[in-house]
N, C-alpha and C positions, 0 to 999 in steps of 0.2 A: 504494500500500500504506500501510495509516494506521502512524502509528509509537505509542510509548508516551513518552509525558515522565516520567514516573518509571520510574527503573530498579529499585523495589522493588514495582513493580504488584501482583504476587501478594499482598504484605501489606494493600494498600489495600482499602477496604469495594467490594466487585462495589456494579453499579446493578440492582437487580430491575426487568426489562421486564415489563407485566402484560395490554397488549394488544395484539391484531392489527396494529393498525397499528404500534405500536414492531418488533415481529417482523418488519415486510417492512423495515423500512427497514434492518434489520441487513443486508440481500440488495440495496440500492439500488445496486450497483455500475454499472447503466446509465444515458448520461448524459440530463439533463431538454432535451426538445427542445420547438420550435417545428412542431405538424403544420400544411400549408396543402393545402386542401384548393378547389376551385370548383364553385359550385353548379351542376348542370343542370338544377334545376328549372324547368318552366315554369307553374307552380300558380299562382292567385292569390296563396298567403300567402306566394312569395317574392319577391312586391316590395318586400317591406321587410327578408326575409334578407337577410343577404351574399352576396355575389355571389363574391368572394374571403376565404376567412374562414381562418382561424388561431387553435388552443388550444395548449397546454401538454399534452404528452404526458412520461410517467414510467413509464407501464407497460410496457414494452416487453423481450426478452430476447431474444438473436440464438438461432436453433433450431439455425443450424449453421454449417459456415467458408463458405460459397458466397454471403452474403449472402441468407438468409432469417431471419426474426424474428416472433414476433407480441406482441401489446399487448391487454390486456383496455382498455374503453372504456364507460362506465354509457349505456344506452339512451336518456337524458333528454339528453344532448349533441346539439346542433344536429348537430356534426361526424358524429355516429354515421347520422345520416339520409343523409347526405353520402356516407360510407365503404360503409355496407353497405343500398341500397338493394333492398328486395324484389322480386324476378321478377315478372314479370306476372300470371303463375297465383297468383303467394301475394297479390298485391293485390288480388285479387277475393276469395280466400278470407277474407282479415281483415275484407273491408270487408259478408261475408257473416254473418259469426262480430259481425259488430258489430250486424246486424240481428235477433239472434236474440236470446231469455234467453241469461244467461251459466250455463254446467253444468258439470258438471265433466267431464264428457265429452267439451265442446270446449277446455275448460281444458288436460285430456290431450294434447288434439292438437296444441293451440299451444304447451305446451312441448316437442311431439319435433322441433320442425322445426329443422333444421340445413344444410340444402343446399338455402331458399330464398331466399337473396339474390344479387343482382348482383354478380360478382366481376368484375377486372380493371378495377376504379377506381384511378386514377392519383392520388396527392400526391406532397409533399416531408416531407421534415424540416429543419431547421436548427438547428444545435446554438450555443445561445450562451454567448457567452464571459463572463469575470470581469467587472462593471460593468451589466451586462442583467440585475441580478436583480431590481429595483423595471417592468422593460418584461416580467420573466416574471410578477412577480406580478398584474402589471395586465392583462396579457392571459387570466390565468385566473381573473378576477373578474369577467366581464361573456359575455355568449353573443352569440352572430353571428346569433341567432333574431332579435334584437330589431334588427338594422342593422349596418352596416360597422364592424371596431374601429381601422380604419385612418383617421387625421385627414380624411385625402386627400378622403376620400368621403361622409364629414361633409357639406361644403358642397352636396351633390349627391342629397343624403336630400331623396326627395318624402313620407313621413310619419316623425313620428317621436313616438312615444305614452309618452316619457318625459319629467314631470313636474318640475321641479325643487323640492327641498324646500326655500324661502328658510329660511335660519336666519342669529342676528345673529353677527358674522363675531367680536364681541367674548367671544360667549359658547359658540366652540366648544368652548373647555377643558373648559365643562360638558357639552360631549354626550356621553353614553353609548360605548362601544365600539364597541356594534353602531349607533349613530345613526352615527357616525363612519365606519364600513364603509359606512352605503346611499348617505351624500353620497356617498364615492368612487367607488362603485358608477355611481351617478347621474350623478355628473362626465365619467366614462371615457365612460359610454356617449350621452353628448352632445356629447364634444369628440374622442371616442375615444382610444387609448393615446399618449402622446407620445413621439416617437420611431420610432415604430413603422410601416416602411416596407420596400413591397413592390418587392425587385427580378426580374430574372430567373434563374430559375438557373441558377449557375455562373457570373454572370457580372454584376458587384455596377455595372458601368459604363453600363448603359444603362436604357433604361427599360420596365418589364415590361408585354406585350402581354397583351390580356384572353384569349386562348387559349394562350398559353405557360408551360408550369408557373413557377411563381414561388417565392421561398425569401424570407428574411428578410436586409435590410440589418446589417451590422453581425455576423452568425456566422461563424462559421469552418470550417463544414463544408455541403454540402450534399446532400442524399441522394432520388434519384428513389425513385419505392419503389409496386408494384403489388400490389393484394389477391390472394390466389390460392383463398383459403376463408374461409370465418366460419362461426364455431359461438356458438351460440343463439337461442332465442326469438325470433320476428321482433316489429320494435318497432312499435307498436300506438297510434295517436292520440291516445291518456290519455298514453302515455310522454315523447311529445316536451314535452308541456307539467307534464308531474310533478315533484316535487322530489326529489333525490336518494335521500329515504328511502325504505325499503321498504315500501309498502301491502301491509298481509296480505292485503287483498279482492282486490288483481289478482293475487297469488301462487297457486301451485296448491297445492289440497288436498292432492294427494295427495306430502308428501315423496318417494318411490319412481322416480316419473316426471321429476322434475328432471335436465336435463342431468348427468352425471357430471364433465364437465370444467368449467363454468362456470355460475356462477347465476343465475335469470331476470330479473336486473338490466343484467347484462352483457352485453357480446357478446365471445367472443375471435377477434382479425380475426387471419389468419394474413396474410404479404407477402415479399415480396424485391422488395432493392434492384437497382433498372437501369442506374445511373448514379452516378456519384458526381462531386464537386469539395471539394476542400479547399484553404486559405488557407495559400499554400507557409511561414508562420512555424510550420505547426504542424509540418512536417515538420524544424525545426531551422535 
């Protein structure tokens, strides 16, 4: 419960919130997790995914006391291909809808769908502690699309199509903000996160098997956790490699037809948790 450091609050000047995003965070009461998630693809482009991958999850809101919750998650996330893989029928259909003009008739179509994804995919969460907050930022600054964020597997990358931008080391002061963000960007994803190491879960003592769910070294909590529904839009070839903005051209004409519960950016993945383990300090 946050407290007030002044006991004359009331008299002090309020802060005017004026967007969206200030607004959820007033409701951020749930905690920022580590999702891990493993790949099954056996496509070509996933020889250079992750094979074991792991983002920063914050969206998320328990639905009830039994351990169910869901999480909105943007389509462009490696993870999300991961989480809510489409049915077999809907994969012919998109890749049918890909061969045709684009209308607004199959526009319509592809935003009702709602119950064609593969449910009953398994991850974890791992909740991390005070001191993991530069191993949370690093790990949601780089995507598992492009290779492992784990050091480990570094040495073990047969391609890896990221460039290093030499800059002189004396004149970083003068790089830009955002120059300064794509080195790190750049760094992370050639050296991957430091620190950042996969054990098994529940159980921080041994070493995590490539078929065994796995959690994050170093958290305090760890949470099995299965899909059981997803609602929205199935995600579409242009999506996986898109940037988080909104392209009006892939958007449907027709406002009316948009999911009611989530927008065709998103997916909301519904789940409960299986399993649990927690690090007996936090019990007191």
């Amino acid at each position: 419960m946050a407290t007030i450091r002044n006991n004359n609050a009331e008299e002090c000047e309020w802060i005017h919130l004026n967007t969206g995003k200030a607004f959820s965070r007033l409701l951020y009461t749930n905690p920022v997790c580590f999702m891990c998630t493993r790949c099954a693809h056996t496509t070509s482009d996933s020889i250079s995914c992750a094979k074991d991958n792991v983002m920063v999850l914050s969206w998320l809101t328990a639905t009830n006391n039994g351990g169910r919750f869901m999480f909105s998650i943007h389509k462009s996330r490696y993870s999300a291909s991961l989480l809510a893989p489409p049915t077999v029928d809907d994969k012919d259909r998109i890749r049918s809808h890909a061969r045709k003009d684009t209308t607004i008739s199959s526009q319509k179509e592809s935003c009702n769908y709602t119950n064609n994804f593969q449910v009953g995919i398994e991850f974890t969460l791992s909740v991390p502690i005070k001191g993991m907050e530069q191993m949370v930022l690093d790990v949601g600054s780089i995507s598992g699309r492009h290779g492992s964020k784990f050091p480990k597997d570094k040495h073990n990358d047969t391609k890896n199509d990221v460039t290093m931008v030499e800059e002189d080391t004396a004149d970083i002061e003068k790089l830009s903000n955002r120059q300064r963000k794509r080195q790190k960007m750049q760094s992370l994803a050639v050296d991957g996160v430091h620190g950042l190491v996969a054990v098994p879960f529940g159980n921080v003592n041994e070493t995590s098997s490539q078929t065994s769910p796995f959690a994050i070294k170093g958290t305090i909590a760890h949470l099995k956790c299965k899909t059981y529904a997803v609602m929205g839009s199935p995600i579409r070839e242009e999506d996986n490699e898109s940037s988080r903005h909104c392209n009006e051209k892939r958007s449907c004409d027709d406002k009316n037809i948009h999911s009611p519960i989530i927008d065709d950016d998103h997916l909301l993945i519904m789940a409960e948790v299986t399993d649990a383990h927690v690090h007996p300090s936090i019990l007191g």
